[in-house]
N, C-alpha and C positions, 0 to 999 in steps of 0.2 A: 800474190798477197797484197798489194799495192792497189789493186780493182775493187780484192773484196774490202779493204781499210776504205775507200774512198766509196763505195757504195756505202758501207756501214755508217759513216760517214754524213753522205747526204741525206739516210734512211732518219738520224737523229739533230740535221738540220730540219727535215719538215716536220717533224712533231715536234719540235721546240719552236718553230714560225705558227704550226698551228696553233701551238697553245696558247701562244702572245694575241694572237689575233684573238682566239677565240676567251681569252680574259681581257682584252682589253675594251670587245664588245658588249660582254658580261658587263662590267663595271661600268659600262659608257648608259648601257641601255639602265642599269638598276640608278644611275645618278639620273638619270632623264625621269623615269616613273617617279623619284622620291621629289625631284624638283616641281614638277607636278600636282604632287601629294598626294598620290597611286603607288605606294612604296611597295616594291616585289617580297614578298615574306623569305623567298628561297636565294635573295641575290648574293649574301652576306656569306652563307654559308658553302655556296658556289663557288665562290669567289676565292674563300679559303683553300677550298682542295684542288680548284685551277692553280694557285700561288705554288702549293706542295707541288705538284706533280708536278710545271714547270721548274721549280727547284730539282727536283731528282734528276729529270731527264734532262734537264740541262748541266746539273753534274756529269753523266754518262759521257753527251757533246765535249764538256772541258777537259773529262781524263780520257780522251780518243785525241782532243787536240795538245793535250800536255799542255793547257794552259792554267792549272789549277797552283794551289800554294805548295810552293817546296822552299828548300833550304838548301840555297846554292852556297851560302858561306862554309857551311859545314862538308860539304860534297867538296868545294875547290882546296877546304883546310886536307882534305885526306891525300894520302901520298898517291900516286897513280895507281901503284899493284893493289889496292886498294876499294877500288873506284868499284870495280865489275862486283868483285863480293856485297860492297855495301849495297848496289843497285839490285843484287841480287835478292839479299835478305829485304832489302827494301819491299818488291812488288811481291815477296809472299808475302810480309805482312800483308800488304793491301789487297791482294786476290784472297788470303784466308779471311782477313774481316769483312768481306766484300760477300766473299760466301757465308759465312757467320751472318752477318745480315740479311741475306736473302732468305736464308734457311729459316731462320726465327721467325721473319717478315710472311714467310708462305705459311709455318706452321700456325701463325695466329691469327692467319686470316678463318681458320674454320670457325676460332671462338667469333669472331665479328662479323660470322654471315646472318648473325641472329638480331643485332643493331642496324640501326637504319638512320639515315639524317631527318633531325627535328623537322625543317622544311618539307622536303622530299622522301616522304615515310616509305615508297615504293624503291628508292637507293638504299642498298645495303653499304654500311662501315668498310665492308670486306671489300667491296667493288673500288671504294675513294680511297682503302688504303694499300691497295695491288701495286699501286707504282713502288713501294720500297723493296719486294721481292725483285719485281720486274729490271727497276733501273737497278740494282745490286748485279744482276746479273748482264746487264747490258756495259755497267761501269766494269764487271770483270771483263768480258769480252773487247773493252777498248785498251787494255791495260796490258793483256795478251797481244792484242794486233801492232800495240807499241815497240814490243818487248826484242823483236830481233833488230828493229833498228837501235833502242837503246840499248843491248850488248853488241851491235858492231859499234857504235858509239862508245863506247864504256870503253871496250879494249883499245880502239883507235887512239882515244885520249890517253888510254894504261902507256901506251908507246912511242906517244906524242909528247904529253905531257902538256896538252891543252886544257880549259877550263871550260869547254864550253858544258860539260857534264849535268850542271846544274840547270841548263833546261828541260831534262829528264828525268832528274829526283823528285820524287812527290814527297 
């Protein structure tokens, strides 16, 4: 399990290095042509749905690394027998909105395969707006590869009576 978390892993370190690079050359090259006064008509727009999609899949990276926003106050207030339930109800919420989100995200991609970007009339909506199914589903599957070490985590603590718990609520 630990092979495939750490390939999964690096699978969503290279396409969040890709994206950086490849928006940061977007924006680098679209301020070169404007400085110029050869302004790219498509940069602006580009640029946009590079921002999005490195948002999303670099969500997916943070909830595979548990470095996203939780609430440790409230996790360390809970009594220990405690802990594992609440962790528990916790990640369905998060895996059922996470599928709720993909679900919506895919089924409204067929209404936007008929939009297209102002600049780039040949990109469909549908194509720049895939990453929210996509990463939905890449953020459940980090969430799941989380999930057995925070329930040995969760009970360790129920028996410990440690706090380190709150690195693992989201």
């Amino acid at each position: 399990m630990s092979r495939l978390r750490a390939g999964f892993e690096r699978l969503l370190e290279w396409i969040v290095i890709a994206l950086m690079v490849a928006l940061s050359i977007e924006v680098t090259v679209g301020v070169l042509f404007r400085t110029i006064g050869l302004s790219l008509a498509w940069y602006d727009e580009v640029a946009s749905v590079m921002l999005a999609w490195l948002t999303f899949y670099g969500s997916a990276l943070a909830a595979l690394k548990r470095a996203h926003i939780g609430f440790p106050g409230l996790v360390n207030s809970l009594q220990p027998e405690w802990r594992l339930a609440f962790l528990i109800v916790t990640e369905v919420l998060i895996v059922g909105f996470f599928a709720l989100l993909g679900w919506v995200g895919f089924s409204i991609l067929e209404v936007l395969e008929t939009d297209h970007l102002v600049s780039l009339p040949w990109v469909t909506i549908a194509w720049t707006q895939s990453a929210i199914p996509v990463s939905a589903v890449l953020i459940i599957v980090a969430e799941l590869l989380n999930l057995p070490q925070m329930v040995r985590e969760a009970r360790g603590l129920a028996a410990s009576g440690a706090s380190d718990l709150a690195e693992m609520t989201h």
